[in-house]
C-alpha positions as CSV (number, residue, x, y, z in Angstrom):
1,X,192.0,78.9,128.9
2,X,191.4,76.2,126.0
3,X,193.3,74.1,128.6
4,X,190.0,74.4,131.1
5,X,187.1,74.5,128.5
6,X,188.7,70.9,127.5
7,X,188.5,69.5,131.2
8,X,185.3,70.7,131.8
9,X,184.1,68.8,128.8
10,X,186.0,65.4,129.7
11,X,183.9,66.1,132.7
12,X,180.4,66.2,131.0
13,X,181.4,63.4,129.3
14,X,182.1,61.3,132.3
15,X,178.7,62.6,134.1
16,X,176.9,61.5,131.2
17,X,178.3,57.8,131.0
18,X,177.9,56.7,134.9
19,X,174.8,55.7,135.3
20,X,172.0,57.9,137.3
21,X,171.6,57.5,140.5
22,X,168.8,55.6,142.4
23,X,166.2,57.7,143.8
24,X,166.5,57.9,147.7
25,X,164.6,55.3,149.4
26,X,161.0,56.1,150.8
27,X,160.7,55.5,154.7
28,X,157.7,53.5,155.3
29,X,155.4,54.7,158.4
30,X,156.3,53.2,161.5
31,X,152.4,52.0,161.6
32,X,151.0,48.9,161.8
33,X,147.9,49.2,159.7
34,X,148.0,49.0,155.8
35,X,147.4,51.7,153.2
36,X,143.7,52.1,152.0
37,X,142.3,51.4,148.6
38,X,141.4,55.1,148.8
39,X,145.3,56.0,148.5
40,X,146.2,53.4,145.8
41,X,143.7,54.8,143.8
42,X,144.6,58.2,144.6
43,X,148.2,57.2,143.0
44,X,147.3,55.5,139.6
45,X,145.9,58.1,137.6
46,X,148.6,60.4,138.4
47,X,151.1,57.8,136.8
48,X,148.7,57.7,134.1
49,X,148.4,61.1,133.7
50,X,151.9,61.7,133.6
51,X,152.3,58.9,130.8
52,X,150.1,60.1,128.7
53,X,151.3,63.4,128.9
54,X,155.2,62.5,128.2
55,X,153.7,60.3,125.3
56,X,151.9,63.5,123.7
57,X,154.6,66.0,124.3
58,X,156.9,63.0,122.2
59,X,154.0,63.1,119.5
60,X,154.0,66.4,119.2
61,X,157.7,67.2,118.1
62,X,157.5,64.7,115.9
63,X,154.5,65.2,114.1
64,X,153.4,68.6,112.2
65,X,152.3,71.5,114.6
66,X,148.9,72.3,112.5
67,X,147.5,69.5,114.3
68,X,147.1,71.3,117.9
69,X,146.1,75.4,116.1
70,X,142.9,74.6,116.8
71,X,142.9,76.9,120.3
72,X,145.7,79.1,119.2
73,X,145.6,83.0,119.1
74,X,146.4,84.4,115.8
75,X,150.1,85.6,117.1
76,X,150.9,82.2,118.3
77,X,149.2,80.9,115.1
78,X,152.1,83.0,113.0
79,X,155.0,81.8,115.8
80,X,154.2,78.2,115.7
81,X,153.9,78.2,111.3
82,X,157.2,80.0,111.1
83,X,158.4,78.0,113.1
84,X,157.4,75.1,111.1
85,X,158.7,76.4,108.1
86,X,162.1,76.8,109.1
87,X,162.5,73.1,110.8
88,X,161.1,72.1,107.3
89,X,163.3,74.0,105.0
90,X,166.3,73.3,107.3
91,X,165.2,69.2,107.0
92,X,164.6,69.3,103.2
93,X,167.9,71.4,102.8
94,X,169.9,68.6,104.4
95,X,168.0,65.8,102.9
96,X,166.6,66.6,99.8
97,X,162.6,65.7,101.0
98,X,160.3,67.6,103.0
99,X,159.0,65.6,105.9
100,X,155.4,67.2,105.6
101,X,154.4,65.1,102.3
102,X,153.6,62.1,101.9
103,X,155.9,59.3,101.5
104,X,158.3,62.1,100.9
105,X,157.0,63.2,97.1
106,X,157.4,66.4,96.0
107,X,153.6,67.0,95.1
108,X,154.2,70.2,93.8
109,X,157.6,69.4,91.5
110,X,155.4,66.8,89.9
111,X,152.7,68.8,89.2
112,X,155.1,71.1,87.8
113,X,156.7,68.5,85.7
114,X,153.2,66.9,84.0
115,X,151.5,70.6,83.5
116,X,154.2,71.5,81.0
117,X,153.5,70.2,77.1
118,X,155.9,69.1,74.7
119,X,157.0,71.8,71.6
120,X,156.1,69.4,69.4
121,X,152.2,68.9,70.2
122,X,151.6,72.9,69.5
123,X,149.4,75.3,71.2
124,X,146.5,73.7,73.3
125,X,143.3,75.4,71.8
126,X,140.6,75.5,74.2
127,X,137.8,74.9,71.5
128,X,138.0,72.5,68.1
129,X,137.5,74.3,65.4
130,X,134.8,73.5,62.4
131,X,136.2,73.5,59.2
132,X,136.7,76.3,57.4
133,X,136.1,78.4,60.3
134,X,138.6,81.3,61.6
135,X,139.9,81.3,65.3
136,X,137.9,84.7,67.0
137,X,140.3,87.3,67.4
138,X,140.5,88.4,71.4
139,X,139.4,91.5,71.6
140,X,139.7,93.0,75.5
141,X,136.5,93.3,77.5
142,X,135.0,96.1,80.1
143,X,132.7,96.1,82.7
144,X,129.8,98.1,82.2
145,X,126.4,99.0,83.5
146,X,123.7,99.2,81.0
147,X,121.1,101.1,80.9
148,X,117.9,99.7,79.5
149,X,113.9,99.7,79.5
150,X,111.5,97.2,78.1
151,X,108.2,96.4,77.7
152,X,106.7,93.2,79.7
153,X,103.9,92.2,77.7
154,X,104.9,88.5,76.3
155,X,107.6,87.9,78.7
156,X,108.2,85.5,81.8
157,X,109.8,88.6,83.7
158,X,113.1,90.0,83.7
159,X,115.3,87.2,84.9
160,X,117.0,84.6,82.2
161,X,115.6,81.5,83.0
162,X,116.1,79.2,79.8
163,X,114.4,78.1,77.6
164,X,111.6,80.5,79.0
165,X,111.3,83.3,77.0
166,X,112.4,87.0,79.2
167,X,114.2,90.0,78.8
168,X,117.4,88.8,79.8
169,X,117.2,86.2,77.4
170,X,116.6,88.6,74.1
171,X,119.4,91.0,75.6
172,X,122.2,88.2,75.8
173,X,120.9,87.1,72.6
174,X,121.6,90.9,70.9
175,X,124.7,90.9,72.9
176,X,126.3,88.1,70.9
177,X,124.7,89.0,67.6
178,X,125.9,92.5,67.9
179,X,129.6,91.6,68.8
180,X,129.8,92.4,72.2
181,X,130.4,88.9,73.9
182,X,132.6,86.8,72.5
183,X,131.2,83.3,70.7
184,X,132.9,81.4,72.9
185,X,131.5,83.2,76.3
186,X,128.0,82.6,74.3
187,X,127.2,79.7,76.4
188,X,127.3,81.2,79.8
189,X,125.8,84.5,81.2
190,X,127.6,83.8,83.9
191,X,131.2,84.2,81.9
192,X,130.5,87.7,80.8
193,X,129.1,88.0,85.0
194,X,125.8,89.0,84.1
195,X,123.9,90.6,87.5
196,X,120.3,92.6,86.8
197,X,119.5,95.5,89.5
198,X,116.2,94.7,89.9
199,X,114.2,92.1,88.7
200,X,110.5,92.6,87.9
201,X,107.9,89.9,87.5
202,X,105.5,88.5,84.6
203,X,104.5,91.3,82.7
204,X,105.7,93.6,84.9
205,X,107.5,96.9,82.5
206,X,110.3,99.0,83.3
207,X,111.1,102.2,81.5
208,X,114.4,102.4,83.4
209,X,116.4,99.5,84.9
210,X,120.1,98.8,85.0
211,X,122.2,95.6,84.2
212,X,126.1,95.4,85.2
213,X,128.4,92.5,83.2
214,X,131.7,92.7,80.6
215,X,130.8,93.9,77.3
216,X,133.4,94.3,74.1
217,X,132.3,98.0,73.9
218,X,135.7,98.9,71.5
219,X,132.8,99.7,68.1
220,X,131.4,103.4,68.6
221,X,128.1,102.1,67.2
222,X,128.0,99.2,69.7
223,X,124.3,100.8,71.0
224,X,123.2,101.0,67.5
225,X,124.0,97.5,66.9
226,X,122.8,96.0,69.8
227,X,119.1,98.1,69.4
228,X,119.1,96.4,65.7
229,X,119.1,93.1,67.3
230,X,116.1,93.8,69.5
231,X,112.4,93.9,69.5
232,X,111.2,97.7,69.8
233,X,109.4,96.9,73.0
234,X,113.5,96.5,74.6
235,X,115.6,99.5,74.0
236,X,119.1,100.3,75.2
237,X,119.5,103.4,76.1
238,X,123.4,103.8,77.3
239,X,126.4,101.7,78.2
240,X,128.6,103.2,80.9
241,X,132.3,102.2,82.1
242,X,132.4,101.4,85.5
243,X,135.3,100.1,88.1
244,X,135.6,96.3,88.0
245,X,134.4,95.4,90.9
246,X,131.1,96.7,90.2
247,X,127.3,95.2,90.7
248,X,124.2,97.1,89.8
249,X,122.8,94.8,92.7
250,X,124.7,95.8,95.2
251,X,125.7,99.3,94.3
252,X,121.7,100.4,93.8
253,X,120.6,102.6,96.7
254,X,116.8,102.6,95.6
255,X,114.6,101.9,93.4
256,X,111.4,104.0,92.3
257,X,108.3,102.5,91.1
258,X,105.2,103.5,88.8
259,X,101.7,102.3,89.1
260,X,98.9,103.3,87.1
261,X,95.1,102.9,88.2
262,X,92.2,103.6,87.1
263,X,89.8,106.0,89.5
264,X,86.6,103.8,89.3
265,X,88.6,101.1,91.3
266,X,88.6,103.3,94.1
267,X,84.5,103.1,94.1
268,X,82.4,100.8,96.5
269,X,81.2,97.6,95.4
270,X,78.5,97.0,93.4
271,X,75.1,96.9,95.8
272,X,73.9,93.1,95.0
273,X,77.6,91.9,95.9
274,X,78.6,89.9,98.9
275,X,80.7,92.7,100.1
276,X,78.7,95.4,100.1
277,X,75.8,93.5,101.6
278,X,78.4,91.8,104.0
279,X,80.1,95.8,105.5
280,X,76.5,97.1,105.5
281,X,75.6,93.9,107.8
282,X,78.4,94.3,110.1
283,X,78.7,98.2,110.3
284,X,75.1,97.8,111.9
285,X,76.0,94.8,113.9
286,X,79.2,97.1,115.2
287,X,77.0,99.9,115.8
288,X,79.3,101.9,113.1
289,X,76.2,102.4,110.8
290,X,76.8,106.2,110.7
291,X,80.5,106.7,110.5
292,X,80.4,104.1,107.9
293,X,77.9,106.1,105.5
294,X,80.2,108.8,106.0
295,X,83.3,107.2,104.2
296,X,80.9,106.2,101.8
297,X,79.1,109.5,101.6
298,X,81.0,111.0,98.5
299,X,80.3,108.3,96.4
300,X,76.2,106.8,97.0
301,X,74.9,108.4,94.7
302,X,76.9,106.7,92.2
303,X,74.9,103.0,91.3
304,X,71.5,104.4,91.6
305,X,72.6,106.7,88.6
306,X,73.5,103.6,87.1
307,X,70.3,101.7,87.8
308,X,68.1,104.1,86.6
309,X,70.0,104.5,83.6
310,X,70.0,100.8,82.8
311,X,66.0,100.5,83.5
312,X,65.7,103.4,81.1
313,X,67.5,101.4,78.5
314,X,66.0,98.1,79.2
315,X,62.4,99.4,79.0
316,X,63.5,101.1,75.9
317,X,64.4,97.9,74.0
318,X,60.9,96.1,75.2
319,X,62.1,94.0,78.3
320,X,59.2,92.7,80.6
321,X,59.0,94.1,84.3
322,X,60.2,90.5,85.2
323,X,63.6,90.7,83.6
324,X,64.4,94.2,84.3
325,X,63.7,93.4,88.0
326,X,65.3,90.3,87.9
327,X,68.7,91.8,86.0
328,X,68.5,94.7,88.8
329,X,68.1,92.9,92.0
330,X,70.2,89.5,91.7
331,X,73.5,88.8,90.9
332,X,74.3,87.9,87.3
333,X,75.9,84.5,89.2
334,X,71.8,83.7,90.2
335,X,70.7,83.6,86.9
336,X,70.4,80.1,86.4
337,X,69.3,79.7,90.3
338,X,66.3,81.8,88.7
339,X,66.0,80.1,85.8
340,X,65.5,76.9,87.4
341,X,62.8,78.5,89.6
342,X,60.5,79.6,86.5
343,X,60.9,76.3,84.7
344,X,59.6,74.2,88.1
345,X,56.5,77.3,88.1
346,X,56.0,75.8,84.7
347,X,55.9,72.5,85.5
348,X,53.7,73.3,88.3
349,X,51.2,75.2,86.0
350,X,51.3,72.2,83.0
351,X,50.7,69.7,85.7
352,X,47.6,71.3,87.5
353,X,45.7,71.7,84.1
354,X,44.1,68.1,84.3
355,X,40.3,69.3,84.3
356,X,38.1,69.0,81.1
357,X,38.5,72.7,81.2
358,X,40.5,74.3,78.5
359,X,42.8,76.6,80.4
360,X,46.0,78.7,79.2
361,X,49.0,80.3,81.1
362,X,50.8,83.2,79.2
363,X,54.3,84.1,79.7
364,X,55.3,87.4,78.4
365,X,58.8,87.7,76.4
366,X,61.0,90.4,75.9
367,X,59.8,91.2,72.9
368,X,55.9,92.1,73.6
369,X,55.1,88.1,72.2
370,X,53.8,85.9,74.1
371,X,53.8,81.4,74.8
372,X,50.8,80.0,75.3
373,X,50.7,77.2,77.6
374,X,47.9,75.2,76.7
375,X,47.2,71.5,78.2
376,X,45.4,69.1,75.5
377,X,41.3,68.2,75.6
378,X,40.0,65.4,77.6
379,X,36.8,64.1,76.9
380,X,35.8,60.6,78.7
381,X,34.1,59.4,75.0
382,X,37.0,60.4,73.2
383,X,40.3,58.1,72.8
384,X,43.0,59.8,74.9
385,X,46.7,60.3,74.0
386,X,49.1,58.2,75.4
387,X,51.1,59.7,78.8
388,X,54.4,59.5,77.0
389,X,52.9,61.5,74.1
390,X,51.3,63.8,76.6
391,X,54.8,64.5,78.7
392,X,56.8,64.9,75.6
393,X,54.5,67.8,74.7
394,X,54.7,69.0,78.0
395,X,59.1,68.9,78.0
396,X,59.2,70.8,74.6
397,X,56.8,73.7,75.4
398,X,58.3,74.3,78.8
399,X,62.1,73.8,77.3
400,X,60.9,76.6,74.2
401,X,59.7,79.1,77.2
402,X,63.1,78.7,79.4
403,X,65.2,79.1,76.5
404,X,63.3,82.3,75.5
405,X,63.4,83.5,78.5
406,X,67.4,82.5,79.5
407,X,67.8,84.6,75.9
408,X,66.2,87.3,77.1
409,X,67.6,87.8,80.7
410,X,71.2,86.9,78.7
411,X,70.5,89.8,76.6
412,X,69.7,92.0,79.3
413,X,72.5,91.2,81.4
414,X,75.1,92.2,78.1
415,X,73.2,95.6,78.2
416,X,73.6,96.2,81.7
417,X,77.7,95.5,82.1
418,X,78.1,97.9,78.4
419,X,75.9,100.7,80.4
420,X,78.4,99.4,83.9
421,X,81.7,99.5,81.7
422,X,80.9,102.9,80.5
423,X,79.7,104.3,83.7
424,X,82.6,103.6,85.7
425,X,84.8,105.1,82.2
426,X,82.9,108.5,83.1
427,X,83.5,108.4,86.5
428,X,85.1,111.6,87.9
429,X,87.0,110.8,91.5
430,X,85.6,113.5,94.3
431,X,88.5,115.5,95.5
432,X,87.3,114.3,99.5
433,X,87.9,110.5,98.2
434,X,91.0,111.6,96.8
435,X,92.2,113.2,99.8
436,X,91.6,109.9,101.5
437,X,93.7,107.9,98.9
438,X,96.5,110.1,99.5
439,X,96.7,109.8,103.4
440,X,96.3,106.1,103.1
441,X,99.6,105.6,100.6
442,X,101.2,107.8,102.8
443,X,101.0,105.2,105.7
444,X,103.5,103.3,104.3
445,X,106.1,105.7,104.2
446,X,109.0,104.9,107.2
447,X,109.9,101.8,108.5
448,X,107.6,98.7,108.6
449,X,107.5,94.9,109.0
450,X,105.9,94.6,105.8
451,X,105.2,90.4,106.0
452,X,101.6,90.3,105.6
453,X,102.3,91.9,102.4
454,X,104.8,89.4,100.8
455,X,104.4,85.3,100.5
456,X,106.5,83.1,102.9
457,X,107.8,85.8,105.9
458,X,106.5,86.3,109.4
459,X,106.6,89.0,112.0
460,X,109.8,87.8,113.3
461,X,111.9,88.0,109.8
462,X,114.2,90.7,109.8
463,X,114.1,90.5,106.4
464,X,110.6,91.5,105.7
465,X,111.0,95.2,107.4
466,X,111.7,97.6,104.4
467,X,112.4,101.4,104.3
468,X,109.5,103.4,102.0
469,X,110.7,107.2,101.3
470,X,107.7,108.0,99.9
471,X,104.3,107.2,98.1
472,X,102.9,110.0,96.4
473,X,99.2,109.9,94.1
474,X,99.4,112.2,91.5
475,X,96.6,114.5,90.2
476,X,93.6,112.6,88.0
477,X,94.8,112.2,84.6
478,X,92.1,111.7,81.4
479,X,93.3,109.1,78.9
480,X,90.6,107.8,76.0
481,X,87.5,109.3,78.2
482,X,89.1,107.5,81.5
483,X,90.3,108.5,84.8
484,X,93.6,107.1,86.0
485,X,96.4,108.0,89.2
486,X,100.1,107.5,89.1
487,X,101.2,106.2,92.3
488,X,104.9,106.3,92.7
489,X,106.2,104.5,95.6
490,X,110.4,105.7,96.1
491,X,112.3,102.7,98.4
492,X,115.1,100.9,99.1
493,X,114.1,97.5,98.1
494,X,110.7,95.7,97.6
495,X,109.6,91.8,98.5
496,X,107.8,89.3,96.3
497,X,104.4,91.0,95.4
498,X,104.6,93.7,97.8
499,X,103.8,97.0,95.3
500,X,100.8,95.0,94.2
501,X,99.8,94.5,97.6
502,X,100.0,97.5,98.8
503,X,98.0,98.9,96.0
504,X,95.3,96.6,96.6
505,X,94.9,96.8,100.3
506,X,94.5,101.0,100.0
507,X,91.9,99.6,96.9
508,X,89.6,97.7,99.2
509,X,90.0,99.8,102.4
510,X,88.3,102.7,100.2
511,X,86.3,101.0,98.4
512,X,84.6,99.2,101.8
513,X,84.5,102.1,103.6
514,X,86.8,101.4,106.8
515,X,88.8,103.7,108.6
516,X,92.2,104.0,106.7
517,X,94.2,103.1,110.3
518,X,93.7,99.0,108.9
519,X,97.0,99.6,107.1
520,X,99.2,100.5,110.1
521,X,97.3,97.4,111.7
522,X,98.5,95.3,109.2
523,X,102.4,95.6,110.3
524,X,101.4,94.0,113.2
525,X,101.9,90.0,114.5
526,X,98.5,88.8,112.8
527,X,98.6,87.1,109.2
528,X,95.8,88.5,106.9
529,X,95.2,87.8,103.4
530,X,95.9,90.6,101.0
531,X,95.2,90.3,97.3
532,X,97.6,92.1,95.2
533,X,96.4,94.2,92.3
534,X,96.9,92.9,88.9
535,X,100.3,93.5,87.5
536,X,99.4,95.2,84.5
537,X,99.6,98.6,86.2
538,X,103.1,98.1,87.5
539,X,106.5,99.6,86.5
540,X,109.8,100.4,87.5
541,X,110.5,103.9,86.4
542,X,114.3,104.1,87.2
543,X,116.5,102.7,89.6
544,X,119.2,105.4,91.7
545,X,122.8,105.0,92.4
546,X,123.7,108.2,94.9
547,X,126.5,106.6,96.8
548,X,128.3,105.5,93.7
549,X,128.1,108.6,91.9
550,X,129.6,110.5,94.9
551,X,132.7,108.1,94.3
552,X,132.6,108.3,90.6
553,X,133.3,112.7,90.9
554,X,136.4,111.5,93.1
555,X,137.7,109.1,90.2
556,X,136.7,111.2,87.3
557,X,134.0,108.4,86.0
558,X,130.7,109.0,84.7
559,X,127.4,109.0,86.5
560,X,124.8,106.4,86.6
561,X,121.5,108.3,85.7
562,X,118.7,108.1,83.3
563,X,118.5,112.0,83.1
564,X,120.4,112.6,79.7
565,X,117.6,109.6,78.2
566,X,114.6,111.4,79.7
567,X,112.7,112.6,76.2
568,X,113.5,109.5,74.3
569,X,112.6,107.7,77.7
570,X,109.2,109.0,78.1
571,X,108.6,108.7,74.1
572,X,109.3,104.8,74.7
573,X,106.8,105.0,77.8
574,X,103.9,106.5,75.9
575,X,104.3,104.7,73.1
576,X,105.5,100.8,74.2
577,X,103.9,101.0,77.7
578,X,101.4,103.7,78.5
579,X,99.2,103.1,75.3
580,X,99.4,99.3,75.3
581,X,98.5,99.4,78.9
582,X,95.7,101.3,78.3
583,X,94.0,99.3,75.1
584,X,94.8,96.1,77.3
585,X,92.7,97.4,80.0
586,X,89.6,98.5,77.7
587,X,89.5,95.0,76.0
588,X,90.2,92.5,78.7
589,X,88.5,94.5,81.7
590,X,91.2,93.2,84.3
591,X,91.3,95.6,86.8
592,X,87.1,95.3,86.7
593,X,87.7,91.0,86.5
594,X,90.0,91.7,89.6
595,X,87.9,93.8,92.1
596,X,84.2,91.9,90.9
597,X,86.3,88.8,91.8
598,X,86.8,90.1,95.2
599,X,83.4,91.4,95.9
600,X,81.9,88.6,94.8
601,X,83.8,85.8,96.9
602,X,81.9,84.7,99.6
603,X,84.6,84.3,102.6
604,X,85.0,85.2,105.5
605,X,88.4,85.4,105.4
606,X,88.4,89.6,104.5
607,X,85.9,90.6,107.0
608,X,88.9,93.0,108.2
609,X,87.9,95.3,106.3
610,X,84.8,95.7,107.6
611,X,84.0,97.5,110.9
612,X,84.4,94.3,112.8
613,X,88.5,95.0,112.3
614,X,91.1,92.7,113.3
615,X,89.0,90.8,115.2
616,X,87.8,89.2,112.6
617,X,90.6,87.8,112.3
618,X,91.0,85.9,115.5
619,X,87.5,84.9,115.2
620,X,88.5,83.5,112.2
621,X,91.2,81.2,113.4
622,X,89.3,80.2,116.4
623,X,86.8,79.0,113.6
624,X,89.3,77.2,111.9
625,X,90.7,75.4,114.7
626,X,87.4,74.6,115.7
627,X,86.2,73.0,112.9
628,X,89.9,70.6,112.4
629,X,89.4,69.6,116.2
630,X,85.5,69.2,115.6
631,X,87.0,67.1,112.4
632,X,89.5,65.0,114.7
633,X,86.8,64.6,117.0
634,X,84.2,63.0,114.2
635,X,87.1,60.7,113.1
636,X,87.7,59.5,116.7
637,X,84.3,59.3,117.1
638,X,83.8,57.2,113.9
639,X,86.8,55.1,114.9
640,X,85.3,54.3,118.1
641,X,81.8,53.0,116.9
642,X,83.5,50.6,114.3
643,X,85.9,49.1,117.2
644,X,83.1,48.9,119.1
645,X,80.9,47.2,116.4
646,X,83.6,45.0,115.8
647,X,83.6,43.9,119.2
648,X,80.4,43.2,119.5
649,X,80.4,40.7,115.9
650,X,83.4,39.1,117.4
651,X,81.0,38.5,120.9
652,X,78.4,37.6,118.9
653,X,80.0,34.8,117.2
């Protein structure tokens, strides 16, 4: 048998040495006429194919596989690797070098060999030391959510943003001071992985939000310390032990917001504003006259109890007719329009006075005195005055009567916002009105493209549809002789500006009387401009966490809620939030600066509201686009006359 296996390999061997034998000899066609150019053709790029395909299949076992994975499946990914690795281990076995490095270094060996230090150069320390100062002891470190609530009055918003000052800022500060991050993490938030679960704006408050990051939590006092270090307008109310890989961001379900009103911003504009001169105008032009009184119909009564009551007072402290009529009809922005007109009468009058004639005009001032206006003597046998003397006289006694009377109207213009301010303090909201606010917040409730009520998103963004669970108004509230609602709005999560907006388009679609339907219209492809409310109403009452607390019962963890915190939470909200809100409201007027802002801005631009609808708003942009092509068509026009003018000074000369 070994006898055999031996010839049949002498065999092999012989086969192999003799040379291979000649391909058999191609019989040419018996045909006299000559192969095309169509054939030869035919013939060469299958002998180049064929070369290039022996010459890859030779590159390709002797260079590394990873270079053709590119159209591999994932099992043939794994086979070809393995693969790899084996050849590879099997080479460097047998050699000493593995043939996938460069030059055949061991890049990993030497890295090996260069990390390690010598004995005798010590410990490497990752910080110098100052003198006399004691290495930190490393104490171990938890992640935690903590639970906090701040006031926003003074601050740049939630969000650290160095060197601006903002609640983050003061918190990471206390952390450090109180021992719960490490000096040597005090140069990074990002070390201690600081996230915030929601992050409100410029003086925005929050009586409940939640911050996730690692906190040295080993002292039982660590709460006390850390509320030492802070102002009393930023409280912590608990630190809770969570799992490691969690995010306040991500693991928040929704977030619940406060914003407090006042009721007399819910009224319609004042009568000698743009607006309410403007929706009267159109609701007649739109033939919606009647059903516009109607919406307005709780609520008319309202000014002319104020303008009686601020003739009663003017006539009272001696005004003339001509101021109380002027301070009643006209916009406190035409007072020096006014002005202006009396001081050219004046003029006038001085100026007609030429006759020998002694005559005097009288203008009456507010209080019961009267300026004689009376032009000099002229005699022909007499020596005159000179003109200059004469004009001078004239300057000064028309000057002395303006300013009297731009006192006067000042004056009576202070009066009528103090007897304005206090009116709308008094001001009771109509249950029928209220009714009305509720079903408009309620509009928002579902799912909406909310873009028109954000900056920098479009109908098409997925991003700008948001989820709103509810919106409810709460019952009237007195507070320091004033009327106020809490609107809570409960969602998932809220876009640049969009609360404020929201508030503010439900604010001017009651207070100008159209139908309450302008909202839903406002989810729809056209942009409209919505002003958002001032943010000095605005909260965040408590962020929720439902799907994580299901999964903290399963692993025995505690809950993420504000509930055990509610008394000294609402303590912290009357006394930090609610009452500073309130004095800041009766001294700087803003929601009143905000809404006489509005009413007063001539523009076009929010005729939406009116009972023209959103209409207006195409009309709008066809005016617009109008007046840049009327624009383009000026220029062009103006471009053309100097070419041609041009031309004609170059045929002239």
């Amino acid at each position: 048998m070994d006898q055999q296996s031996q010839d049949r390999a002498a065999s092999a061997a012989v086969a192999a040495a003799e040379p291979a034998a000649a391909p058999p000899a191609v019989v040419e066609p018996t045909s006299t006429s000559t192969s095309t150019p169509a054939m030869e053709s035919a013939e060469t790029p299958t002998e180049d194919t064929d070369r290039k395909r022996r010459a890859s299949s030779a590159s390709s076992t002797s260079s590394r596989p990873d270079k053709k994975l590119k159209n591999m499946t994932r099992g043939e990914f794994r086979r070809t690797m393995k693969q790899d690795w084996k050849e590879r281990k099997a080479i460097k076995d047998r050699t000493g070098v593995d043939p996938a490095l460069e030059d055949g270094k061991d890049k990993k060996s030497k890295w090996k060999k260069g990390s390690r230090r010598p004995i005798e150069e010590g410990p490497r320390l990752g910080k110098e030391l100052a003198e006399g100062e004691e290495k930190e002891e490393r104490r171990p470190k938890k992640k935690v959510a903590v639970l906090i609530g701040y006031c926003g009055t003074g601050y740049k918003g939630m969000q650290l943003n160095p060197p601006t000052k903002t609640i983050e800022g003061d918190l990471f500060a206390a952390f450090v001071a109180a021992g719960a991050i490490s000096k040597a993490n005090s140069d990074d938030p990002k070390k201690s992985s600081l996230v915030r679960c929601a992050r409100t704006d410029k003086g925005v408050h929050a009586a409940g939000n939640v911050i996730s990051l690692k906190l040295i939590i080993e002292s039982p006092t660590v709460i006390e310390d850390i509320n030492a270090q802070l102002v009393p307008q930023i409280r912590v109310w608990d630190i809770i032990p969570t799992t490691n890989g969690f995010s306040c961001y991500q693991f928040c379900d929704s977030r619940v917001y406060e914003y407090l009103v006042p009721t007399y911003c819910f009224l319609p504009p004042h009568p000698t504003s743009y607006m309410s001169k403007r929706v009267a105008k159109v609701a007649e032009e739109e033939n919606d006259l009647e059903a516009w009184r109607e919406r307005y119909e709780d609520s008319l009564g309202f000014w002319q109890k104020v303008a009686d009551e601020v003739k009663a007072e003017l006539e009272k402290q001696g005004f003339s007719e001509e101021v109380i009529q002027q301070v009643l009809n006209s916009k406190a922005e035409d007072a020096e329009e006014q002005l202006q007109n009396l001081v050219n009468e004046i003029t006038d009058i001085k100026s007609s006075n030429t006759s020998e004639k002694r005559e005097t005009s009288v203008v009456e001032l507010e209080d019961g005195g009267v300026v004689e206006l009376t032009p000099m003597d002229i005699t022909p046998d007499e020596p005159t005055s000179s003109t200059a003397e004469q004009e001078q006289e004239q300057e000064t006694s028309t000057s002395a009567a303006a300013h009297k009377y731009s006192k006067a109207l000042s004056t009576a213009r202070k009066i009528q916002k103090q007897i304005i301010a206090r009116s709308k303090r008094s001001f009771r909201i109509p249950s029928a009105r209220l009714e009305r606010i509720r079903k408009a917040f309620e509009l928002y409730e579902g799912n909406h493209s909310f873009h028109n009520f954000t900056i920098q998103k479009t109908f098409r963004d997925a991003s700008a549809k948001r989820y709103i669970k509810t919106f409810k108004v709460s019952d009237p509230i007195i507070i320091d002789d004033s009327e106020w609602l809490s609107l809570k709005v409960h969602g998932q999560s809220f876009m640049m500006h969009q609360i404020r907006k929201m508030v503010g388009m439900v604010m001017l679609t009651i207070r100008y009387g159209c139908p309450i339907e302008r909202i839903t219209e406002a989810y729809g492809r056209l942009v409209i401009p919505i002003p958002k409310a001032p943010a000095l109403g605005l909260l965040l009452d408590h962020p929720l966490f439902e799907t994580y607390n299901k999964k903290a019962d399963q692993c025995n963890r505690s809950h993420l809620s504000f509930e055990a915190h509610k008394e000294k939470i609402q303590e912290f909200k009357q006394k930090n939030i609610y009452d500073k809100l309130f004095m800041e409201e009766q001294k700087m007027n803003t929601f009143n600066a905000f809404l006489s802002f509005i009413d007063n801005f001539e523009t076009p631009e929010f005729e939406y509201l009116t009972s023209k609808g959103m209409k207006s708003v195409q009309e709008v942009h066809l005016r617009k686009t109008q007046g840049q092509s009327n624009k383009k068509q000026s220029k062009d026009e103006q471009l053309t006359a100097l070419i041609e003018s041009e031309d004609e000074d170059n045929v002239d000369s």
